[in-house]
C-alpha positions in Angstrom: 12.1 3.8 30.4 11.4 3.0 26.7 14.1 1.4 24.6 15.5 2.2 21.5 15.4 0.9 18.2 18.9 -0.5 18.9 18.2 -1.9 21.8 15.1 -3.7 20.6 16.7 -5.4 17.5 19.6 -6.5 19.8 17.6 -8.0 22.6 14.9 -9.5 20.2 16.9 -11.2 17.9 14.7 -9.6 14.9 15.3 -7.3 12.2 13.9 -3.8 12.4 11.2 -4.9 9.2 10.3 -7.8 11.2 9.8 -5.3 14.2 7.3 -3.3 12.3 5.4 -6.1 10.6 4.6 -7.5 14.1 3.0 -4.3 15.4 1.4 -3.5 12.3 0.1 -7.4 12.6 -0.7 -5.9 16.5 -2.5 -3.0 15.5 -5.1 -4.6 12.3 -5.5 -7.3 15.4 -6.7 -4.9 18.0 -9.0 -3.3 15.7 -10.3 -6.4 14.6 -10.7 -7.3 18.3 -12.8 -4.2 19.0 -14.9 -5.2 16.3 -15.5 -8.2 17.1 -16.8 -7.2 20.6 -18.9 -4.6 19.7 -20.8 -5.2 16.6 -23.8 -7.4 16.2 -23.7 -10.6 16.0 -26.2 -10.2 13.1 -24.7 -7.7 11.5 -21.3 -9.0 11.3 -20.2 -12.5 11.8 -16.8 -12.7 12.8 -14.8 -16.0 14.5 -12.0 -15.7 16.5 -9.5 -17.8 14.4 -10.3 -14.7 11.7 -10.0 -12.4 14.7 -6.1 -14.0 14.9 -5.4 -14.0 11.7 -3.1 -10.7 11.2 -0.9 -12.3 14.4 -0.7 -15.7 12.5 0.4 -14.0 9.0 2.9 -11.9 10.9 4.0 -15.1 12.1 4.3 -16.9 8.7 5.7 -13.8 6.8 8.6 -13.6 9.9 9.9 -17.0 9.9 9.8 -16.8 5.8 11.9 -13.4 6.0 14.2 -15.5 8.9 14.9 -18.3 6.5 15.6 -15.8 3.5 18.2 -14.5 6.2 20.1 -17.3 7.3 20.2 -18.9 3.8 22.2 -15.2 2.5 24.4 -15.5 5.8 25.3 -18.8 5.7 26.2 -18.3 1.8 28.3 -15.4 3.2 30.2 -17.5 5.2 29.0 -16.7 8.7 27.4 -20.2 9.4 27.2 -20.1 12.8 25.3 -16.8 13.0 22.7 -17.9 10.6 21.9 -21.4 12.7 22.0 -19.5 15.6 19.7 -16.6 14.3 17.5 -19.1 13.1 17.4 -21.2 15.7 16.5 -18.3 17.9 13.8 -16.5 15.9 12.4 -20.0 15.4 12.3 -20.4 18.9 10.4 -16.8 19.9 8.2 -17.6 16.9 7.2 -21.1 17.8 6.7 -19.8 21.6 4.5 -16.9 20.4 2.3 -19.3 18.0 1.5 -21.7 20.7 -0.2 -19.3 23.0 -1.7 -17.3 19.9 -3.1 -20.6 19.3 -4.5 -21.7 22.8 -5.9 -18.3 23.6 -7.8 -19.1 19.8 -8.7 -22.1 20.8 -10.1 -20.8 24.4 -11.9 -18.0 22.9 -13.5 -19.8 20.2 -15.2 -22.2 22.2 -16.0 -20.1 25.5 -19.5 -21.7 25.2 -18.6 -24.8 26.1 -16.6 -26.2 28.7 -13.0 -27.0 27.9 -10.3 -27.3 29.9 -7.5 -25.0 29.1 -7.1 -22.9 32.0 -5.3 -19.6 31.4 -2.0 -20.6 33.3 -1.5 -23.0 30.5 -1.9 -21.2 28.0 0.4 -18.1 28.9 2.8 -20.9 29.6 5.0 -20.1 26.8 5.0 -16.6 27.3 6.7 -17.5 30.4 9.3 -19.7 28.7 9.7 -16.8 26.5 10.6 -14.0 28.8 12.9 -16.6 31.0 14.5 -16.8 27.7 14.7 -12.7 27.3 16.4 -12.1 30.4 18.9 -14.9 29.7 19.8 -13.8 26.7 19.3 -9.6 27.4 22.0 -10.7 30.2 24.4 -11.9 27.6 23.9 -9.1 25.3 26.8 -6.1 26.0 
C-alpha cells in the first residue's frame, strides 16, 4: 500500500518541498553511488564523503527551511507548534545525519580495520522508526 502525499507530510513531520528535496538529494546520491562502484579508479577519483554529499546538503538546506518555519509560526502566534515542529524535524534530521555519517565513516576506511560494526551504525535508524510508530499512532 503506498501512501499519499497527505499522509506522508502528516506522519513525517516535513513539508511537501522538504519531501522532494530529500529524494531529489536520494536520487544525485544513487547515481553518484553507481559511479563510484563502477568507474576506474584511475579514471575517476571519487571519496565517499563526496559520494554523501547530496544526503548531507539535503540535510543542511532542511533544517535551514525548518528554522525559516518556526521563526514565521512562532511570529504568528502559534508558539507551541513551531518548538514542537522544530524540535521534531531536528530530531529526524539529527537521527538521519548520524548514520549518514557512520556509514561515511565505515565506507571510507573499509581498508583498514575499524570497529564500527553495522548494528551501530543503523542504530539510529532504529530510534527513528520507534519514533514513527509512536507518533503515526498519535496522528488521527
Amino acid at each position: 500500500m503506498l501512501f499519499s502525499l497527505r499522509e506522508l507530510v502528516q506522519w513525517l513531520g516535513f513539508a511537501t518541498f522538504e519531501l522532494f528535496l530529500h529524494l531529489g538529494a536520494l536520487l544525485v546520491f544513487s547515481v553518484l553511488v553507481a559511479l563510484h562502484m563502477d568507474v576506474d579508479k584511475q579514471t575517476l577519483e571519487m571519496s565517499w564523503w563526496l559520494v554523501f554529499s547530496p544526503l548531507f546538503t539535503a540535510d543542511g538546506l532542511s533544517t535551514y527551511f525548518t528554522a525559516i518555519v518556526s521563526i514565521r509560526l512562532y511570529q504568528e502566534g502559534e508558539k507551541r507548534l513551531a518548538v514542537l515542529r522544530l524540535l521534531w524535524v531536528l530530531t529526524v534530521l539529527s537521527l538521519k545525519l548520524v548514520c549518514e555519517v557512520l556509514l561515511c565513516q565505515k565506507l571510507a576506511e573499509q581498508e583498514r580495520a575499524q570497529d564500527l560494526w553495522f548494528g551501530l551504525i543503523v542504530s539510529p535508524l532504529f530510534i527513528l522508526l520507534q519514533l514513527l510508530m509512536i507518533r503515526a499512532c498519535r496522528v488521527n
